[in-house]
Structure formats: structure tokens, C-alpha cells
TORROSE-686650 format. One record per residue (C-alpha): residue number from 1; z, y, x; residue in three letters. Coordinates in Angstrom, 2 decimals. Example, Ala and Ser with C-alpha at 12.3 -4.5 7.8 and 13.67 -1.06 7.14 Angstrom:
<rs>
+-----+---------+---------+---------+---------+
| num |      c3 |      c2 |      c1 | residuo |
+-----+---------+---------+---------+---------+
|   1 |    7.80 |   -4.50 |   12.30 |     ALA |
|   2 |    7.14 |   -1.06 |   13.67 |     SER |
+-----+---------+---------+---------+---------+
</rs>
This chain:
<rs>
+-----+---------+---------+---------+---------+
| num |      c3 |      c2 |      c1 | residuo |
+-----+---------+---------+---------+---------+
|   1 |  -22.10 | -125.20 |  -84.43 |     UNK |
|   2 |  -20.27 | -124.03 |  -81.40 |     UNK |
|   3 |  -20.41 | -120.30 |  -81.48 |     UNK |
|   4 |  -20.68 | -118.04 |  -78.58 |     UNK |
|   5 |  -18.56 | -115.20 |  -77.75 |     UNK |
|   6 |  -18.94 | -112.19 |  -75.17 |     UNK |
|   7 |  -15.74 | -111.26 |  -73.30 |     UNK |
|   8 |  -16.44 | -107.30 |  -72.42 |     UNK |
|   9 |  -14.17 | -106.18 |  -69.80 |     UNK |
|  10 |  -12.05 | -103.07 |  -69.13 |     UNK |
|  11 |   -9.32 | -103.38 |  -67.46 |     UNK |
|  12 |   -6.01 | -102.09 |  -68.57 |     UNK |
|  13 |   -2.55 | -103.89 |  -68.66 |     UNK |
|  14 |   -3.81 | -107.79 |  -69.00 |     UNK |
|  15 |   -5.91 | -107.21 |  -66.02 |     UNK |
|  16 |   -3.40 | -105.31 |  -63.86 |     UNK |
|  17 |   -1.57 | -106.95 |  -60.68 |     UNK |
|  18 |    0.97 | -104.97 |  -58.34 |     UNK |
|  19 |   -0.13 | -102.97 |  -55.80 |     UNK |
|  20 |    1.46 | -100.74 |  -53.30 |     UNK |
|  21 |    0.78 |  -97.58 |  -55.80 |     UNK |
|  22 |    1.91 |  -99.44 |  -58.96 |     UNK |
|  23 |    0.22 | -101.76 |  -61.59 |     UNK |
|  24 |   -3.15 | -101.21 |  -61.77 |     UNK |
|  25 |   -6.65 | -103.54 |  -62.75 |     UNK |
|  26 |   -7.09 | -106.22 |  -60.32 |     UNK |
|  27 |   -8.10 | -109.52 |  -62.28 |     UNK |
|  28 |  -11.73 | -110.42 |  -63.03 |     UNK |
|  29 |  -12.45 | -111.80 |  -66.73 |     UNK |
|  30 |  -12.99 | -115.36 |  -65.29 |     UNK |
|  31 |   -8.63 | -115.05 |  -64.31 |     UNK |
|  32 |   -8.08 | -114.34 |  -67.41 |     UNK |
|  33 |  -10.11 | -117.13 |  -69.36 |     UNK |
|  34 |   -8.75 | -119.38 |  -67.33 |     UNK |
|  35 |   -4.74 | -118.81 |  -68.11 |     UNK |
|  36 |   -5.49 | -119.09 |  -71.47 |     UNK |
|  37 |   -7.77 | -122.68 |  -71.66 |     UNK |
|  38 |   -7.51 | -123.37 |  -75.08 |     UNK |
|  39 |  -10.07 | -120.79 |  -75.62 |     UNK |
|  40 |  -12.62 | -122.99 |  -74.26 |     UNK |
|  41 |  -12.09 | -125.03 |  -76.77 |     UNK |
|  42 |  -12.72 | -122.61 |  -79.67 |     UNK |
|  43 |  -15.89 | -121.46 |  -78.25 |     UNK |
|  44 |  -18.41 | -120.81 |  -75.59 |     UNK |
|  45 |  -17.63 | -117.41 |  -73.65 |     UNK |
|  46 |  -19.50 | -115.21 |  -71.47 |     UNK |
|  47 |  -18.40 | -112.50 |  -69.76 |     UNK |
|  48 |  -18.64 | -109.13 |  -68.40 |     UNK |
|  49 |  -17.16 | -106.42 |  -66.71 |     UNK |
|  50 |  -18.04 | -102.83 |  -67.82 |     UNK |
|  51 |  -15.08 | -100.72 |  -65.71 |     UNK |
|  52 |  -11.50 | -101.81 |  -64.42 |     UNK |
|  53 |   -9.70 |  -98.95 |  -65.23 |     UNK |
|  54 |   -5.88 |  -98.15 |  -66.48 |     UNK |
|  55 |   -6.94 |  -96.61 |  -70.22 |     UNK |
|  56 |   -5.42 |  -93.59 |  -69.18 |     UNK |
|  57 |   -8.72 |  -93.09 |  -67.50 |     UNK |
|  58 |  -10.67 |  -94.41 |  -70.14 |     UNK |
|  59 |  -12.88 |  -91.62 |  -72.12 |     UNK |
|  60 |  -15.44 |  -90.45 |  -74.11 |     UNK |
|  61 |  -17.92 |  -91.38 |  -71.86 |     UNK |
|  62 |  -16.76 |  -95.02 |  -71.70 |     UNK |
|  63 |  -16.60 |  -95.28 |  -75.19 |     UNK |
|  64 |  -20.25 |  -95.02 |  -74.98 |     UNK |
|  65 |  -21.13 |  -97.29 |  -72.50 |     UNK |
|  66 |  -18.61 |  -99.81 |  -74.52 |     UNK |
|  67 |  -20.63 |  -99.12 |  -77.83 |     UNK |
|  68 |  -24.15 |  -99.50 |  -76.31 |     UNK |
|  69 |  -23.10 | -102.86 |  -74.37 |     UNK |
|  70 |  -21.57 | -104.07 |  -77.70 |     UNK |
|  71 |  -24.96 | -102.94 |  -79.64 |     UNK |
|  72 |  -27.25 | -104.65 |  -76.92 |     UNK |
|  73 |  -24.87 | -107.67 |  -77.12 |     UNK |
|  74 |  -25.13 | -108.57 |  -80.96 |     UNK |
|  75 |  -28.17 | -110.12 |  -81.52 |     UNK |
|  76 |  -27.40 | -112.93 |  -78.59 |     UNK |
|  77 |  -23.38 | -113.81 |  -79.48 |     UNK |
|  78 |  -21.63 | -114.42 |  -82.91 |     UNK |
|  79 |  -18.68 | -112.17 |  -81.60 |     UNK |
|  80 |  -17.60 | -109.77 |  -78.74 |     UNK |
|  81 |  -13.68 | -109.57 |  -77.68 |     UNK |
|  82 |  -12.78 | -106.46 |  -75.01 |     UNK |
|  83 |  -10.16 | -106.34 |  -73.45 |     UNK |
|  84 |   -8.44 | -102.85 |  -73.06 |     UNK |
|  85 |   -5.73 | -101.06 |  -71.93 |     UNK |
|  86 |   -2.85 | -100.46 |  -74.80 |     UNK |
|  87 |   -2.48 |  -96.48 |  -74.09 |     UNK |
|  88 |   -6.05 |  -95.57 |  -75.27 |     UNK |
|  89 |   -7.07 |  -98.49 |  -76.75 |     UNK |
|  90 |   -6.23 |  -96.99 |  -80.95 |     UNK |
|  91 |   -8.69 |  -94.12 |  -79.42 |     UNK |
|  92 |  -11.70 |  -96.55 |  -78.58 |     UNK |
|  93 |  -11.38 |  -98.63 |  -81.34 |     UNK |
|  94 |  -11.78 |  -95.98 |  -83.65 |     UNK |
|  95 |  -14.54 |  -94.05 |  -81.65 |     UNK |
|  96 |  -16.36 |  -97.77 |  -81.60 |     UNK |
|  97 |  -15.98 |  -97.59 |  -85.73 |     UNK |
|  98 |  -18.00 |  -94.08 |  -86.07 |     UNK |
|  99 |  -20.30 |  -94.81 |  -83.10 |     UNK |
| 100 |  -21.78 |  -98.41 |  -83.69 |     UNK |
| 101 |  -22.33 |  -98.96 |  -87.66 |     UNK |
| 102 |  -22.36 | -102.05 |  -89.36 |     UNK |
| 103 |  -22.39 | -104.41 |  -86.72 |     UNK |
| 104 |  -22.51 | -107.85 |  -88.78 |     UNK |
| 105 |  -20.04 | -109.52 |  -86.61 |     UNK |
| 106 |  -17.15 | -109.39 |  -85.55 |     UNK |
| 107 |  -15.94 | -106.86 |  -82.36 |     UNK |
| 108 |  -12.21 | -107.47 |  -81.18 |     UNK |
| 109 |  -10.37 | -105.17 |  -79.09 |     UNK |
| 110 |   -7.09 | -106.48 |  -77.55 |     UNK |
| 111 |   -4.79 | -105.86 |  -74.77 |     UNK |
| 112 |   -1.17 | -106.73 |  -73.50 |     UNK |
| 113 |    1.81 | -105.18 |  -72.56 |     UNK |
| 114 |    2.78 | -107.51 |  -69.48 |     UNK |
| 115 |   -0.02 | -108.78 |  -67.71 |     UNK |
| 116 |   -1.85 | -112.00 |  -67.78 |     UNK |
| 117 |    0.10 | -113.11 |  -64.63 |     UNK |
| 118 |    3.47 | -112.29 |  -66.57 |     UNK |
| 119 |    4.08 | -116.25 |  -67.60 |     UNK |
| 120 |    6.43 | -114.81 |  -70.59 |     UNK |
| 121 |    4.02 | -112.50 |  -72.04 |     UNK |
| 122 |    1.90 | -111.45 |  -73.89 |     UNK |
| 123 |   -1.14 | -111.45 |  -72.85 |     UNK |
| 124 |   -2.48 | -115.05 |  -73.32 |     UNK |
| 125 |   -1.31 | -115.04 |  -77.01 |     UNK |
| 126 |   -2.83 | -112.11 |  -77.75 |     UNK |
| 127 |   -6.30 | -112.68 |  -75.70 |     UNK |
| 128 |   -6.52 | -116.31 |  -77.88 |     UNK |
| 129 |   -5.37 | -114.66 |  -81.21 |     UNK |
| 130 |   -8.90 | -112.33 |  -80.27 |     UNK |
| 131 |  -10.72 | -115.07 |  -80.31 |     UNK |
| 132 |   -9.95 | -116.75 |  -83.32 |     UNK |
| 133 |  -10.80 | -113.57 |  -85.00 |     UNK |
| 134 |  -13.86 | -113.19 |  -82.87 |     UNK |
| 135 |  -15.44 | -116.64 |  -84.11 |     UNK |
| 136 |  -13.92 | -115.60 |  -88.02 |     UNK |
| 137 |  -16.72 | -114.56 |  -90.82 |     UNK |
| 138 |  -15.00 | -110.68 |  -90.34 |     UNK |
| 139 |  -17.10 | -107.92 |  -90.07 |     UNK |
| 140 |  -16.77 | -104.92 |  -88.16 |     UNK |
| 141 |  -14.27 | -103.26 |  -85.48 |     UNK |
| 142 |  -10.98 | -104.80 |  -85.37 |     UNK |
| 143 |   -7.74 | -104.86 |  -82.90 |     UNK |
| 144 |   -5.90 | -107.98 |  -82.38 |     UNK |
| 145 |   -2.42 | -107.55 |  -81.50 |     UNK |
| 146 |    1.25 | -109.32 |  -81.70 |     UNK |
| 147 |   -0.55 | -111.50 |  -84.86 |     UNK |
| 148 |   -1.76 | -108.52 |  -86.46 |     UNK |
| 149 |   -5.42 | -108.02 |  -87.49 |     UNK |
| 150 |   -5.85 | -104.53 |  -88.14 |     UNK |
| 151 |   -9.17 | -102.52 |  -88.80 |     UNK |
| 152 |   -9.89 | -100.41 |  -85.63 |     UNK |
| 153 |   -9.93 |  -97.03 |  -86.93 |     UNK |
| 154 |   -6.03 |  -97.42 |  -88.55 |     UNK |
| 155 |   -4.37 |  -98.34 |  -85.53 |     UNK |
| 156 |   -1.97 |  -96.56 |  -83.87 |     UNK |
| 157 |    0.90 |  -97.31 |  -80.93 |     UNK |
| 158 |    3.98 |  -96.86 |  -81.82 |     UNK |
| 159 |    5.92 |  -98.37 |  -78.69 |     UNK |
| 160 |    5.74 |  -98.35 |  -75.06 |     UNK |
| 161 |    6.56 | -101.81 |  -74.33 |     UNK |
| 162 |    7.61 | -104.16 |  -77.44 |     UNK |
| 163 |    5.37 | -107.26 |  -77.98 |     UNK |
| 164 |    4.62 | -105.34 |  -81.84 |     UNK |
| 165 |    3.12 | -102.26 |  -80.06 |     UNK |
| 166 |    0.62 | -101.32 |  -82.48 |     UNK |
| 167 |    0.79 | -100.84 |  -86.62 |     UNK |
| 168 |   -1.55 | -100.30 |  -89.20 |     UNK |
| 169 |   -1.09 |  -96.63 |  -90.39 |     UNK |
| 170 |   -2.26 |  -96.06 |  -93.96 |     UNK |
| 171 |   -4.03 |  -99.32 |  -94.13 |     UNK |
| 172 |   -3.02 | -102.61 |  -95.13 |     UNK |
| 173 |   -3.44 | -105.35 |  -92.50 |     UNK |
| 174 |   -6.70 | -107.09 |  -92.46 |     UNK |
| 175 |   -5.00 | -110.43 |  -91.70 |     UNK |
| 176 |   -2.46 | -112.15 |  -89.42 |     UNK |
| 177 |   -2.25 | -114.89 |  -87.23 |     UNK |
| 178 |    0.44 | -117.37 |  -87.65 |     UNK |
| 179 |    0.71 | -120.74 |  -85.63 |     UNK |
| 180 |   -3.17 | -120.74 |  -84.40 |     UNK |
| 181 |   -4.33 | -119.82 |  -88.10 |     UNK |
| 182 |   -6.04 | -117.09 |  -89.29 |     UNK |
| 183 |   -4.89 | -115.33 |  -92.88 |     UNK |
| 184 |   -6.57 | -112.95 |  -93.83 |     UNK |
| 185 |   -5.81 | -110.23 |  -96.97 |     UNK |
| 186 |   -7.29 | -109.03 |  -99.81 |     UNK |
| 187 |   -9.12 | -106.03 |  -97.34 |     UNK |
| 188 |   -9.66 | -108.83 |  -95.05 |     UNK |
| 189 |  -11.48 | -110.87 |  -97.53 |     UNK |
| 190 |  -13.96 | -107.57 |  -98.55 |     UNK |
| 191 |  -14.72 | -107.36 |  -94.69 |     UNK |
| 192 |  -16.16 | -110.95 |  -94.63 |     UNK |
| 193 |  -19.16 | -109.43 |  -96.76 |     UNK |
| 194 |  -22.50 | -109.32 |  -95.13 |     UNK |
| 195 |  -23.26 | -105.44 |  -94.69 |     UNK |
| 196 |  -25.99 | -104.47 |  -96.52 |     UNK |
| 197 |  -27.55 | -102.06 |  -93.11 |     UNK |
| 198 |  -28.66 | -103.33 |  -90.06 |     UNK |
| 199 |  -26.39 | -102.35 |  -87.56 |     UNK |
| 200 |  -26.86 |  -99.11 |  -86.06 |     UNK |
| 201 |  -26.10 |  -97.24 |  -82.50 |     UNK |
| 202 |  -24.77 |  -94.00 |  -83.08 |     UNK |
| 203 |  -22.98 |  -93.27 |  -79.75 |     UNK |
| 204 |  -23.82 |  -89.34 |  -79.25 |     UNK |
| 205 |  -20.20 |  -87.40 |  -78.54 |     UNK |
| 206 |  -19.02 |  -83.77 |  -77.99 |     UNK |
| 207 |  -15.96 |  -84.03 |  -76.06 |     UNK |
| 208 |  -14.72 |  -80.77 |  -76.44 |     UNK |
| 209 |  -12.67 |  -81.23 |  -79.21 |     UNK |
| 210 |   -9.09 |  -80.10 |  -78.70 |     UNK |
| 211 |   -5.71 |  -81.48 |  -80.40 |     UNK |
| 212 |   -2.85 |  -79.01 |  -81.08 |     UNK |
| 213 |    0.81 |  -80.36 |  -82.07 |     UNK |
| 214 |    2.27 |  -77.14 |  -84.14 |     UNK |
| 215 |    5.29 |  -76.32 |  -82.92 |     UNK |
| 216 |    7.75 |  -73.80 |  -84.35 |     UNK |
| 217 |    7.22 |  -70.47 |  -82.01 |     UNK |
| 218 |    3.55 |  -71.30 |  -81.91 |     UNK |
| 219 |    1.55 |  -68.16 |  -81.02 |     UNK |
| 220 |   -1.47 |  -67.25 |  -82.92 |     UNK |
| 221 |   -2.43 |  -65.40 |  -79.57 |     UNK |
| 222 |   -2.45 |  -69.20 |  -77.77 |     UNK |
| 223 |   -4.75 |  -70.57 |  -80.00 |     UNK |
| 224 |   -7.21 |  -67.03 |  -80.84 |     UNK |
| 225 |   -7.52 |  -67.87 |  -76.37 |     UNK |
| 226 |   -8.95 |  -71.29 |  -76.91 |     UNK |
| 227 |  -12.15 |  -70.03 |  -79.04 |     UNK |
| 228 |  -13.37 |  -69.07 |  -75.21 |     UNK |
| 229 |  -12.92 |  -72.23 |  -73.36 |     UNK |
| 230 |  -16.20 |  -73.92 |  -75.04 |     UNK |
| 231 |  -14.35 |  -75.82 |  -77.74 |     UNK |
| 232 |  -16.72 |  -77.21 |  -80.10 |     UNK |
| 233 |  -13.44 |  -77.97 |  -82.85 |     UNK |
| 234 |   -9.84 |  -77.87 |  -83.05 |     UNK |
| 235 |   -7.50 |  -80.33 |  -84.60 |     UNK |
| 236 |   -4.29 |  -78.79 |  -85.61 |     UNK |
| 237 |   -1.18 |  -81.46 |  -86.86 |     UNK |
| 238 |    1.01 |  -79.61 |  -88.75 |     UNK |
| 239 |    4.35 |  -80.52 |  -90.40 |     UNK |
| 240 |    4.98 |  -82.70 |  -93.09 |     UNK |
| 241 |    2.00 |  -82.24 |  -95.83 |     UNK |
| 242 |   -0.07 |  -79.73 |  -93.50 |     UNK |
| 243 |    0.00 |  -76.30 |  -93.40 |     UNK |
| 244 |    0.35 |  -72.79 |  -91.15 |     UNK |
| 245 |    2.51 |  -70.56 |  -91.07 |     UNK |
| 246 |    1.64 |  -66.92 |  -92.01 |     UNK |
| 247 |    4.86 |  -64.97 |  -91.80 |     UNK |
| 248 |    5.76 |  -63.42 |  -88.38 |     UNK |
| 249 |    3.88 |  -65.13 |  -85.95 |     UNK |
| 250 |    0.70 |  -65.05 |  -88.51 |     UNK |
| 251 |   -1.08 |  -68.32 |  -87.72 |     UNK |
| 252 |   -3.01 |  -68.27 |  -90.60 |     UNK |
| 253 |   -4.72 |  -65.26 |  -90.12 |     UNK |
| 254 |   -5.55 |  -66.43 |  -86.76 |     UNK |
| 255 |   -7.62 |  -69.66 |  -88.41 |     UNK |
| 256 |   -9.11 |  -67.50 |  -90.60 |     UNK |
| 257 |  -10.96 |  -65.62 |  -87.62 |     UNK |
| 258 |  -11.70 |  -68.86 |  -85.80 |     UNK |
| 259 |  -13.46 |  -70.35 |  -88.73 |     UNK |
| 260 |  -15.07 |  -67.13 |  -89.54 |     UNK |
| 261 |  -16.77 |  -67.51 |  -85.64 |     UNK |
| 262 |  -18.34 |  -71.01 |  -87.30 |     UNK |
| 263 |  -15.75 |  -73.24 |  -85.37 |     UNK |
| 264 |  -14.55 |  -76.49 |  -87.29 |     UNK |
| 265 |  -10.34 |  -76.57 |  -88.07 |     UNK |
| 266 |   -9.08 |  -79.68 |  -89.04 |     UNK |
| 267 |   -5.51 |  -80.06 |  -90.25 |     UNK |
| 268 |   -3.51 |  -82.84 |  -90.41 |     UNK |
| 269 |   -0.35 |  -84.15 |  -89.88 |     UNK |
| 270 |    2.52 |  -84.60 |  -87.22 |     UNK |
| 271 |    4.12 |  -87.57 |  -89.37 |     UNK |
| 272 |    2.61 |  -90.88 |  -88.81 |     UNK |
| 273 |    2.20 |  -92.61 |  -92.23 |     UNK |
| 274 |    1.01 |  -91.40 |  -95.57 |     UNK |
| 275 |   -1.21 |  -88.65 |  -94.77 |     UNK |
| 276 |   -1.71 |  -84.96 |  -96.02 |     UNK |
| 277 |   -1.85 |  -83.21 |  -98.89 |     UNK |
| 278 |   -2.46 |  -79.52 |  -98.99 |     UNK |
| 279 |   -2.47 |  -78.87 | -102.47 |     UNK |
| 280 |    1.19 |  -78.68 | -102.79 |     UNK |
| 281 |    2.98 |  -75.96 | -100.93 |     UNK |
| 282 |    2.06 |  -72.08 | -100.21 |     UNK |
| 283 |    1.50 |  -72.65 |  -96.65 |     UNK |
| 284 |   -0.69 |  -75.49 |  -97.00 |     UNK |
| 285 |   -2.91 |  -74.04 | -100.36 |     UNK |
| 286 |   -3.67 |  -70.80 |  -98.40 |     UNK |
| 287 |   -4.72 |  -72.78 |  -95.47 |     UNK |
| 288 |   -7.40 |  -74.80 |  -97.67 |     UNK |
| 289 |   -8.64 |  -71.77 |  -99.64 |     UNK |
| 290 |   -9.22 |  -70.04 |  -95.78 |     UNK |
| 291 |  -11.50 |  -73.59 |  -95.16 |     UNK |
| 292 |   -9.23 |  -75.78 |  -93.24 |     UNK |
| 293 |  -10.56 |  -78.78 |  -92.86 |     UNK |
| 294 |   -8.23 |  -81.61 |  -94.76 |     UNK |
| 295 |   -7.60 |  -85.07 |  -92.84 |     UNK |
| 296 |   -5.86 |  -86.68 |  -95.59 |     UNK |
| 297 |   -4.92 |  -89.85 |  -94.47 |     UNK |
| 298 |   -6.44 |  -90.71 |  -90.93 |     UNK |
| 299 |   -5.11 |  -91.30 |  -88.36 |     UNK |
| 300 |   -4.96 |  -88.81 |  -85.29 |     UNK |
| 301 |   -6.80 |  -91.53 |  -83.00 |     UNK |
| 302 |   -9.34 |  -91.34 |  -85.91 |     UNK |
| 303 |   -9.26 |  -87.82 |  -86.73 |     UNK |
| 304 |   -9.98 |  -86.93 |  -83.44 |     UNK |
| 305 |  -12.87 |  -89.26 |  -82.59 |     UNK |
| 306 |  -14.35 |  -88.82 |  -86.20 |     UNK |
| 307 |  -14.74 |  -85.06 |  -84.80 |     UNK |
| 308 |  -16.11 |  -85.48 |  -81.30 |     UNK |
| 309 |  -18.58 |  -87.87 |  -83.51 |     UNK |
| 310 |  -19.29 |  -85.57 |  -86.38 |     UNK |
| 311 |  -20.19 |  -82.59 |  -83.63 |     UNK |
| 312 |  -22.79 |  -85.36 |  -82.02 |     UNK |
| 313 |  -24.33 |  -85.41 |  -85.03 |     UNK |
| 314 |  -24.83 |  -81.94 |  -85.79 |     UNK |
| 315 |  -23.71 |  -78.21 |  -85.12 |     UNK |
| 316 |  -24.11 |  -77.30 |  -89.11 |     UNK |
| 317 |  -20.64 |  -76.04 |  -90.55 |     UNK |
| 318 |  -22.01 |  -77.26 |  -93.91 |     UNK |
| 319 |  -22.58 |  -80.57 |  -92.66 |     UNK |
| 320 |  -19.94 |  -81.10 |  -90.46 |     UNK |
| 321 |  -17.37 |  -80.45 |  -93.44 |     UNK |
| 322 |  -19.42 |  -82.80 |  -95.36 |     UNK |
| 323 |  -19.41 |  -85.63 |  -93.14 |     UNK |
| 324 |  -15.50 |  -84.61 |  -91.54 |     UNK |
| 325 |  -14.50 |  -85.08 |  -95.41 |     UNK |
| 326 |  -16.52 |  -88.23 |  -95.82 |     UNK |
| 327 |  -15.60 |  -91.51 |  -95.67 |     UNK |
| 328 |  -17.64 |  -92.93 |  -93.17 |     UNK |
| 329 |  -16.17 |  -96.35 |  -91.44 |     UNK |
| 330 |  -13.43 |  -96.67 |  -93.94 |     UNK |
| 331 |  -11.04 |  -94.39 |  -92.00 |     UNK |
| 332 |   -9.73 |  -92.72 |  -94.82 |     UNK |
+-----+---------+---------+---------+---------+
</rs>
């Protein structure tokens, strides 16, 4: 049986055509079906447009709108591909992973780094590579990119404008595409597996979630400030295996009173693979034991859409640690 596939799109990159003010989203879904025909003969595809927007512009609110069109879409199409922007695109993927639960099927996000009009890029390789995945037995939220498969909420950019922009961080691939075939690992293979829940819309956010790269000179004073701008949580990447500092400029003590006023302190990472572990050094120990909030090994795209989720969900502390520390869409 033929199956059918919605094309959900965004904008971004693949879309974009020059324009007096620089690239920006100018082709309808339709264009880019029809530089790439083989698709049609792969499946049936509908499609349509949510927003035509450069990802810059693409945020929390669109991630919602994306994860409700995908939930209304999966009882009527075997698959759904989007097409996205590359700068945000590790950030919706991973919001999609917390926000719409077992879907059953398989969701594809993909995008380019020349666009669809580019004859030598690509964008046409990639957009067909998304829908052999799309019409796979692979279940869940994936990103298709440069022959990688890799599971939405471990994806990361890691250049500006290579072909192999994106890598799985901390996660093996879930399969690659070589010569129009699908291979797909051992994690792959576990993802075919019929969830055991029907799928489930869980798309309410708090935005105001704030990231903080620790730098050395950091003030405590800069960060003690933020506690009255409205944030909801703070994500602090540290060096190496995590930690603060505590000796002159005292940022410890500074975390201490934050989480004492009930609000949520993640801390993770600066360096891109292999996680945290705060178990190990001074800095890092004292930092747990004061009720730091461990990311271990997610990503920051994850990290920091796992919190705007989590705060959503509830305004406990007790729960929010619980689910924060959780593994919930196999981010971890």
C-alpha cells in the first residue's frame, strides 16, 4: 500500500530565495516537491504551510502550533516531514520530543544549508532522505540530515555551512542513509516498536527560562538581578564536569539564595559531548549538595526545552526536580 505523507511547512533555508534584504522564505511546499520528483514516487504527499519564517524567528510559540498540527495530523497520514530552518531546528525537534508523546509514526524534521534553488545542494538530498524515513516503520521525532538519522532531542549544529551540519551528541545514530537505502542501528531497530501509549499532546510551555554560558569574571551580582525579571528557571553551563565557583566572586552562594526563593537551577555543561558529572570535583559536589539541578548528558537544545516543558507542567519544586531528572523522551 502506497502510504501517505504530510509535508508541514516552515520556512527556513530550503525555502529561502534572494531578496533585496538578503535570503529569506519565498518558496511554497509545492516548489519544493517538485525539484525533488522522485519523491512522488515513494509516496503520496500533502502539504501545508504553517509559517515562512528564517528559524531565527522561530519560537516557543511555534513549537506549539508545529506540535498540535503534527498531533491533529496523525491519525490521517503514515508520516509527517517539516521542513525547517537549520539555526533552530535542534531546538524544535527536541521541544516536539517533550511536547507530543508517543506519536506511533514517524515525524521528520529536515532542512538545508543552500536552498532548494541551489542546483549543487543540499536541499533535494536531504528533503528525499526525509522521506524515506518518513514512510520507514520508525517511531517518534527524528532529524534527517547529510544521511544521518538522528533522534530529535540529541541533535545539535555544529557548523554554519558544511553539508554534515548537525551530529548526534551523546547518542548513537538511529540510522543512515546510503545510496537511497535506509540502515538503521541497533537504537534504530528499538524505535521501530509499537509504543505501548496512545499518543499524547502535551504542548503547554513557560518561556521564561533563561540560559547562562559561565564565564570566568562572572558576577554573582549579574545573576542574584535576574531572579526579578520573571524567570521561571535558569540554566547555567558550566565548565568541563559542571560546577560554580565559590572563591572570590562567590557564585555559589549566590545559587544557594536563588534556589532558596523556589526557582529551578539546572547545571550543565559548556562542552558538547559526554555530559556532566558533579560528583567529582569540590566545585561541582558543593553545587549538588546546595540542589543544583544535574543535566547529565542532554543536550543544551534539550536541556533547555525539557525546562520550558517541565515548568508547563507544574510550578512544584518537588516535581519539577523529579521530572527535570527524569528520563522522559529518551533525552538522557
Amino acid at each position: 500500500m502506497v502510504k501517505k505523507i504530510l509535508l508541514l511547512a516552515t520556512g527556513g533555508t530550503i525555502a529561502s530565495a534572494q531578496t533585496p534584504d538578503g535570503m529569506n522564505p519565498q518558496l511554497a511546499p509545492e516548489d519544493l516537491l517538485a525539484a525533488v520528483p522522485e519523491i512522488a514516487e515513494l509516496c503520496t504527499v500533502e502539504t501545508k504551510v504553517l509559517m515562512n519564517l528564517d528559524s531565527t524567528n522561530v519560537q516557543p510559540e511555534e513549537w506549539q502550533l508545529i506540535a498540535s498540527e503534527c498531533y491533529a495530523a496523525l491519525s490521517d497520514y503514515d508520516g509527517i516531514v517539516i521542513s525547517h530552518g537549520t539555526d533552530t531546528l535542534a531546538y524544535t525537534s527536541s521541544a516536539l520530543s517533550f511536547m507530543l508523546r508517543d506519536p506511533g509514526k514517524p515525524i521528520v524534521l529536515t532542512g538545508s544549508q543552500l536552498s532548494m534553488t541551489e542546483p549543487e545542494g543540499d536541499a533535494p538530498g536531504n528533503l528525499l532522505d526525509s522521506f524515506r524515513v518518513a514512510i520507514s516503520d520508525l517511531k517518534g521525532i527524528f532529524v534527517v540530515f547529510d544521511g544521518k538519522v538522528m533522534g530529535g532531542n540529541h541533535t545539535v549544529k555544529i557548523k554554519t555551512h558544511s553539508f554534515d551540519a548537525f551530529d548526534s551528541v551523546n547518542h548513537p545514530l538511529i540510522g543512515t542513509i546510503n545510496e537511497g537505502i535506509l540502515y538503521l542501528s541497533e537504537f534504530g531497530q528499538e524505535m521501530t516498536i509499537p509504543p505501548e501509549r496512545e499518543p499524547q499532546l502535551l504542548a503547554e510551555l513557560e518561556p521564561k527560562v533563561m540560559l547562562i554560558k559561565l564565564t570566568p569574571g562572572f558576577e554573582p551580582l549579574w545573576l542574584e538581578s535576574l531572579a526579578d525579571l520573571g524567570l521561571r528557571g535558569i540554566i547555567i553551563e558550566a565548565y568541563g564536569f559542571g560546577g560554580l565557583p565559590f572563591q572570590r566572586r562567590d557564585l555559589l552562594s549566590t545559587v544557594e539564595k536563588l534556589l532558596a526563593r523556589g526557582l529551578p537551577i539546572a547545571l550543565g555543561t559548556q562542552v558538547t559531548f559526554e555530559g556532566t558529572d558533579l560528583t567529582v570535583y569540590e566545585v561541582a559536589v558543593k553545587a549538588l549538595r546546595a540542589g543544583v539541578i544535574p543535566t547529565g548528558r542532554m543536550t543544551t537544545e534539550a536541556t533547555l526545552t525539557k525546562m520550558m516543558w517541565v515548568l508547563g507542567q507544574t510550578a512544584d519544586p518537588a516535581e519539577i526536580r523529579e521530572l527535570m531528572s527524569k528520563d522522559l523522551a529518551r533525552e538522557t
